[in-house]
C-alpha positions in Angstrom: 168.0 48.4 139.9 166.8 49.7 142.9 168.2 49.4 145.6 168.4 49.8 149.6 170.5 53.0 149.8 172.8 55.0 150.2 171.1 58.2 148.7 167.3 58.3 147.4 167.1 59.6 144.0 164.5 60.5 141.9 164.5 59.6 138.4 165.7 58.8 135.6 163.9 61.7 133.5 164.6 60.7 129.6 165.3 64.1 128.2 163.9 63.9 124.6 166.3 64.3 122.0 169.9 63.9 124.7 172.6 62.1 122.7 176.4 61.2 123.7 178.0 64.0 123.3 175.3 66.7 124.3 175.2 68.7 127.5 172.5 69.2 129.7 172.0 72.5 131.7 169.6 71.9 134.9 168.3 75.2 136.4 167.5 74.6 139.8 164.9 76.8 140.5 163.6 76.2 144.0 164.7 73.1 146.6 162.5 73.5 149.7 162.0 71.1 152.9 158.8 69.4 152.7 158.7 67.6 156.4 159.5 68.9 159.7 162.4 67.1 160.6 165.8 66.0 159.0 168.4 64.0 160.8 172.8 63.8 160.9 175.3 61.8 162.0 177.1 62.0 165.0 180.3 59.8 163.8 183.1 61.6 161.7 183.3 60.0 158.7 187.4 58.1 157.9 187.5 60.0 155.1 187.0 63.4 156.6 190.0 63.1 159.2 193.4 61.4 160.4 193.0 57.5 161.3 195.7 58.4 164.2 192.7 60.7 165.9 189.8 58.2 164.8 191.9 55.8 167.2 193.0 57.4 170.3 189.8 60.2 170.1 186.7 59.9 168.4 183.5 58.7 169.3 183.2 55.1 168.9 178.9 54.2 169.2 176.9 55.9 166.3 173.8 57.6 166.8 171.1 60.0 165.5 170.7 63.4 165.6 167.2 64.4 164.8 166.6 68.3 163.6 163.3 70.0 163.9 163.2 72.4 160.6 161.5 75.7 161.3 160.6 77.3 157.9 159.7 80.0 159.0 162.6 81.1 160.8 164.7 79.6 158.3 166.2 77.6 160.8 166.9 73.9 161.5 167.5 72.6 165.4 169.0 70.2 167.8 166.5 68.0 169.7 168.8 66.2 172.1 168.9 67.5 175.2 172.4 66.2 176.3 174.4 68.2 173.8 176.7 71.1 175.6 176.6 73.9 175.4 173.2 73.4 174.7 171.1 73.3 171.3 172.8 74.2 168.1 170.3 76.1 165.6 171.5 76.6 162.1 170.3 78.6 159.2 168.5 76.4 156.4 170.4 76.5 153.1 168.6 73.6 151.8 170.5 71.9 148.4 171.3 68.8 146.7 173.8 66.2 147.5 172.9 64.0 144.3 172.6 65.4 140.1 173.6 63.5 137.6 173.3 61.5 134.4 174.0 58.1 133.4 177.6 57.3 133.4 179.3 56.6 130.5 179.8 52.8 129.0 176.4 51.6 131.2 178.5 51.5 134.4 176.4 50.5 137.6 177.6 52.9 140.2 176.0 53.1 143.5 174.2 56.3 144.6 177.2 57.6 146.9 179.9 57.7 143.9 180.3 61.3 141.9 182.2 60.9 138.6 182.7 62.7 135.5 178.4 62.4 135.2 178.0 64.3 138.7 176.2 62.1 141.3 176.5 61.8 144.5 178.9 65.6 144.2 177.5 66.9 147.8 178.7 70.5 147.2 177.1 72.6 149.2 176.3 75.4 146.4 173.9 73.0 144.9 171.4 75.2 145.7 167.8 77.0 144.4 168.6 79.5 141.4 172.0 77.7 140.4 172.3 76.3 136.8 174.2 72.8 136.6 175.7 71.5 133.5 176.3 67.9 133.0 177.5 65.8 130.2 174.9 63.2 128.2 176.9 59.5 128.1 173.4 57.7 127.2 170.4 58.5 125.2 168.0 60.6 126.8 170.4 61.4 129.7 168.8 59.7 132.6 168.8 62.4 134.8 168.6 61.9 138.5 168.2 64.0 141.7 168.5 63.4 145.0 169.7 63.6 148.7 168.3 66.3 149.7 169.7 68.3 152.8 168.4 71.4 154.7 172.0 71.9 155.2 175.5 70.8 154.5 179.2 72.1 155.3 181.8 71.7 152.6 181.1 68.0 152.0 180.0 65.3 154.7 182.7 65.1 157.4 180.1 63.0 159.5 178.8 61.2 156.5 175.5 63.2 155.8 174.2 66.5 155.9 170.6 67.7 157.5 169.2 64.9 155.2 165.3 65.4 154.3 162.5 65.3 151.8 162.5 68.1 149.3 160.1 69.9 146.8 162.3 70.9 143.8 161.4 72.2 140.6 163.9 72.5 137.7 163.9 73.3 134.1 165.9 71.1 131.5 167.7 73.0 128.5 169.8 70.6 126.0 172.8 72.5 124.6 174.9 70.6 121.8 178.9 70.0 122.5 180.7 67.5 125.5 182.2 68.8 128.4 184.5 66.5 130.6 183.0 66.9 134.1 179.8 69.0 135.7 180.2 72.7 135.8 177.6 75.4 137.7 176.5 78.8 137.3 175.5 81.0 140.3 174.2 84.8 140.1 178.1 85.8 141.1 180.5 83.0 139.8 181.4 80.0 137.4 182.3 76.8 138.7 184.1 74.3 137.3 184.0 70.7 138.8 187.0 68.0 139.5 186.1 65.1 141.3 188.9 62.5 142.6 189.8 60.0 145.6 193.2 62.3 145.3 192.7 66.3 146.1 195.2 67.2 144.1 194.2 65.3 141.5 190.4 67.0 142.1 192.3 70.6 141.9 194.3 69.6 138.5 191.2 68.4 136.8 188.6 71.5 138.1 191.5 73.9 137.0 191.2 72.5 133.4 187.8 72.4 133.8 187.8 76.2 134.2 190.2 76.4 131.8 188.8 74.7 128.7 185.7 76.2 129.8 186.7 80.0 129.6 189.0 79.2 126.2 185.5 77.7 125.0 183.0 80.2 126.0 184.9 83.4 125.7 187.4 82.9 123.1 190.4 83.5 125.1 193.9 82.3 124.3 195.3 80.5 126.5 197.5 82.8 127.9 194.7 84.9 128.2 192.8 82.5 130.4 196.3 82.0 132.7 195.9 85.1 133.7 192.2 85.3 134.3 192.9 82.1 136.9 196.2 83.4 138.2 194.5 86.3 139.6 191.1 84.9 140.3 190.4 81.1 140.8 189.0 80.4 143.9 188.8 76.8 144.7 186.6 75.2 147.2 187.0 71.7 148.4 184.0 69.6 149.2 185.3 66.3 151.3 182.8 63.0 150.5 
């Protein structure tokens, strides 16, 4: 169904040959603004801080924030001209807030949930030359993308990023064998997803992630792997 929002997506790409229990491994090769503007929220989201301070100190009227997006500089920028110090300019790191397949059982989710399928994940690493793994619930996949942002922090603590249009271009590979929640490859790490309403929930269910994935991959005991991730898990938290 198609719907009015939250996040637009494009897709679903039926990946020839995707059956429950396959993985698919999306290589992000280049995300790229395609317009010359992106815009942000100005409200912090309830999610991102105390209701005590939402109360007695933060803004109360939404509005807009409109960004010009100065490729090349590599920049995005303020336009209002009522924000103090003065205009904020940012580096681009443009990425995606929404990959993802179907979710399992042909739930209907709505374009702002993340789950074991990815989604709406909004992790800021989601960006050009990273390699995304996600697992098939449905024939063919039914692979989306979407949300793009020029920028993001860890996660949307005013409800979006620098949201704009993107030009992406990725490759799909389609590697046999489930895995229980998204996992990415960067030039420098691997990442293992958990994705939760609790955080510590989120941090138990990435460190098993990372843990099944390592036994898996490189043939390491378990003890092995303890000590791989008890001397080098880093774990970054993405709020959404």
């Amino acid at each position: 169904r198609v719907a009015s929002g939250p996040n637009p997506q494009t897709g679903p790409f039926y990946v020839e040959g995707a059956e429950p229990g396959d993985m698919l491994v999306v290589t992000l090769n280049r995300i790229e603004p395609n317009r010359g503007t992106a815009r942000s929220a100005t409200l912090l989201a309830p999610y991102a801080v105390d209701p005590a301070f939402l109360r007695s100190t933060a803004e109360r009227q939404a509005r807009q924030e409109t960004w010009t997006i100065d490729k090349t500089k590599g920049v995005a920028r303020t336009t209002s001209s009522d924000l103090r110090p003065g205009g904020l300019e940012v580096p681009l790191l443009p990425m995606l807030g929404c990959v993802g397949t179907a979710p399992r059982n042909k739930e209907a989710v709505s374009t702002g949930t993340p789950g074991s399928f990815g989604g709406n994940m909004d992790y800021a690493g989601m960006v050009a030359g990273v390699k995304v793994m996600l697992p098939v619930y449905e024939p063919g996949a039914l692979l989306f993308i979407g949300d793009g942002h020029a920028r993001q922090g860890h996660g949307e603590v005013v409800g979006t990023g620098l949201e704009t249009s993107m030009d992406v271009e990725l490759r799909v590979d389609l590697l046999p064998g489930s895995i229980p929640a998204p996992r990415l490859e960067s030039s420098t790490h691997v990442m293992a997803m958990g994705l939760s309403s609790s955080l510590d929930d989120a941090v138990r269910k990435a460190t098993a992630n990372m843990i099944e994935w390592l036994m898996a991959e490189y043939e390491l005991t378990l003890p092995e792997v303890s000590q791989v991730v008890g001397t080098s898990a880093e774990y970054r938290v993405s709020v959404l």
